[in-house]
C-alpha positions as CSV (number, residue, x, y, z in Angstrom):
1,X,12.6,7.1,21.1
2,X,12.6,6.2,17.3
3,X,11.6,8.6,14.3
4,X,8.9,7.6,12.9
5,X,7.7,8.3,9.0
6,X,5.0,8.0,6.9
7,X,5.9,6.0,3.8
8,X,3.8,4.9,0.5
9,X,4.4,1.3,-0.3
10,X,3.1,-0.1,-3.5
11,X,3.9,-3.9,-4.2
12,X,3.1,-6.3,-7.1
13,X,2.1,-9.8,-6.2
14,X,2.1,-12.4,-8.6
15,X,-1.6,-12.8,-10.2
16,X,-1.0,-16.3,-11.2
17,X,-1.8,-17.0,-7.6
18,X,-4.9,-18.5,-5.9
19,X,-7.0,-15.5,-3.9
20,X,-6.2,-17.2,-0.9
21,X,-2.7,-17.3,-1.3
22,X,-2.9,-13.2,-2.4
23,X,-4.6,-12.9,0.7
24,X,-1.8,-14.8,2.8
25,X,1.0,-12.7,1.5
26,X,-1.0,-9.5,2.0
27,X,-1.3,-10.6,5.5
28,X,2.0,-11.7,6.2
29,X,2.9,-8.2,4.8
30,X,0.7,-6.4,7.3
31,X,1.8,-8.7,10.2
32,X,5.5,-7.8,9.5
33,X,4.4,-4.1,9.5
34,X,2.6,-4.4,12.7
35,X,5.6,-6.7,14.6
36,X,8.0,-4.8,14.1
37,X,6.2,-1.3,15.3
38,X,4.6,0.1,12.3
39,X,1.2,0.7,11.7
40,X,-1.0,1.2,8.3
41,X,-2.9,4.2,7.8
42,X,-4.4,3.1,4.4
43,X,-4.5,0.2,2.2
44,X,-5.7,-0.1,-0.8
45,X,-5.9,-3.6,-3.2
46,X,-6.2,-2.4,-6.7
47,X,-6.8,-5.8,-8.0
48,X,-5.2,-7.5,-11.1
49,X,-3.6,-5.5,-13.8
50,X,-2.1,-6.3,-16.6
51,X,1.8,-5.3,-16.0
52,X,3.7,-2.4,-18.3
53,X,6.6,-5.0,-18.9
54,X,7.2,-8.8,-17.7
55,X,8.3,-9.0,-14.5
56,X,10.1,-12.3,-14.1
57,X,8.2,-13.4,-17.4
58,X,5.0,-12.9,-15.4
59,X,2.5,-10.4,-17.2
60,X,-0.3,-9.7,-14.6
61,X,0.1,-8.9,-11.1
62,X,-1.9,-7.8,-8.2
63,X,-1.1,-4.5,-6.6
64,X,-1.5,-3.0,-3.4
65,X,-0.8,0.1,-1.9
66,X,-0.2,1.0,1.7
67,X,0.7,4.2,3.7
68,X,2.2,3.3,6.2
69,X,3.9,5.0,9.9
70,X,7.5,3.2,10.6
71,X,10.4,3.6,12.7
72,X,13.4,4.5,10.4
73,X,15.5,1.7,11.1
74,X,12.3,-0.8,10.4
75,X,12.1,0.1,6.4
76,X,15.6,-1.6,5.5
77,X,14.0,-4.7,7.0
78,X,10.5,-4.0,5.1
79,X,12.2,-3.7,1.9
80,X,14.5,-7.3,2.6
81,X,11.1,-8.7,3.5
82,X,9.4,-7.6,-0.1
83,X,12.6,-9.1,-1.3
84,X,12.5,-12.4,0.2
85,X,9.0,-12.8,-0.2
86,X,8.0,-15.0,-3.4
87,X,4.8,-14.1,-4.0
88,X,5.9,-10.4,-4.4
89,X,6.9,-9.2,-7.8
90,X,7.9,-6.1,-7.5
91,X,8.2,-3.2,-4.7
92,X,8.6,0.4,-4.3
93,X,8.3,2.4,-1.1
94,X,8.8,6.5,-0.4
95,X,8.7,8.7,2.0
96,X,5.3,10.3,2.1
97,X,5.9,14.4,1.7
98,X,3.6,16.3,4.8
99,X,2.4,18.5,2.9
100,X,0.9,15.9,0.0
101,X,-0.9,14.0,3.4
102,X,-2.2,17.3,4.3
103,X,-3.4,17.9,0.6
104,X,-5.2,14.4,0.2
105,X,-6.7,15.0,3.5
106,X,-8.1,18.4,2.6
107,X,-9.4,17.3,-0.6
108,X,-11.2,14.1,0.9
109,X,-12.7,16.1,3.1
110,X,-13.9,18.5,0.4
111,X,-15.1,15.9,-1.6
112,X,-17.1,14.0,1.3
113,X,-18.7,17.7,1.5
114,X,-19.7,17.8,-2.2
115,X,-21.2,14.3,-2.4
116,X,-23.3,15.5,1.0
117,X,-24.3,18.7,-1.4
118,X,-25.0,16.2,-4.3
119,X,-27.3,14.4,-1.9
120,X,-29.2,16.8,-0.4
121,X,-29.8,18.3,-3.8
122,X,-30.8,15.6,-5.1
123,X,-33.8,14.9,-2.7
């Protein structure tokens, strides 16, 4: 049996490219994640932004960001595929702390119930 963890990945693809080919590599990112037995929790495309610095003289990318379950052993091989990937900028990846997941879960929760207060209120 292998230890799983939750980890947030954030990666930059390259904006210059076509929707369909941001698509592709977000796919073949997901795909990798799912072969090799991880799964994605969340995933969340935050669109083109203009970058902080150039990044291999590129100053726009597209980010995404993932929380993802893995096996250990499986995120030396997710970080050599962000690496070999071209479309990818730039890459980070943490361990996700318990106790923040518990937090964000708790507070979604509080905030679905305060939209429903909002709503009923406002009928």
């Amino acid at each position: 049996m292998t230890i799983r963890r939750a980890y947030e990945s954030t990666y930059v693809i390259n904006a210059a490219l076509e929707d369909a080919e941001i698509e592709a590599v977000s796919k073949r990112v997901n795909d990798f994640i799912t072969e090799n037995g991880g799964q994605i929790v969340e995933e969340n495309k935050w669109g083109r932004r203009r970058l902080a610095y150039p990044i291999k003289k590129k100053y726009n990318g597209f980010y995404v960001y993932m929380v993802v379950e893995l096996p250990v052993d499986t995120l030396t091989a997710l970080e050599r595929f962000y690496v070999l990937e071209d479309g990818i900028l730039r890459d980070l990846t943490i361990v996700l702390d318990p106790k923040l997941r518990e937090f964000r879960k708790v507070r979604a929760e509080a905030q679905a119930i305060r939209a429903a207060q909002l709503a009923e209120e406002s009928k």
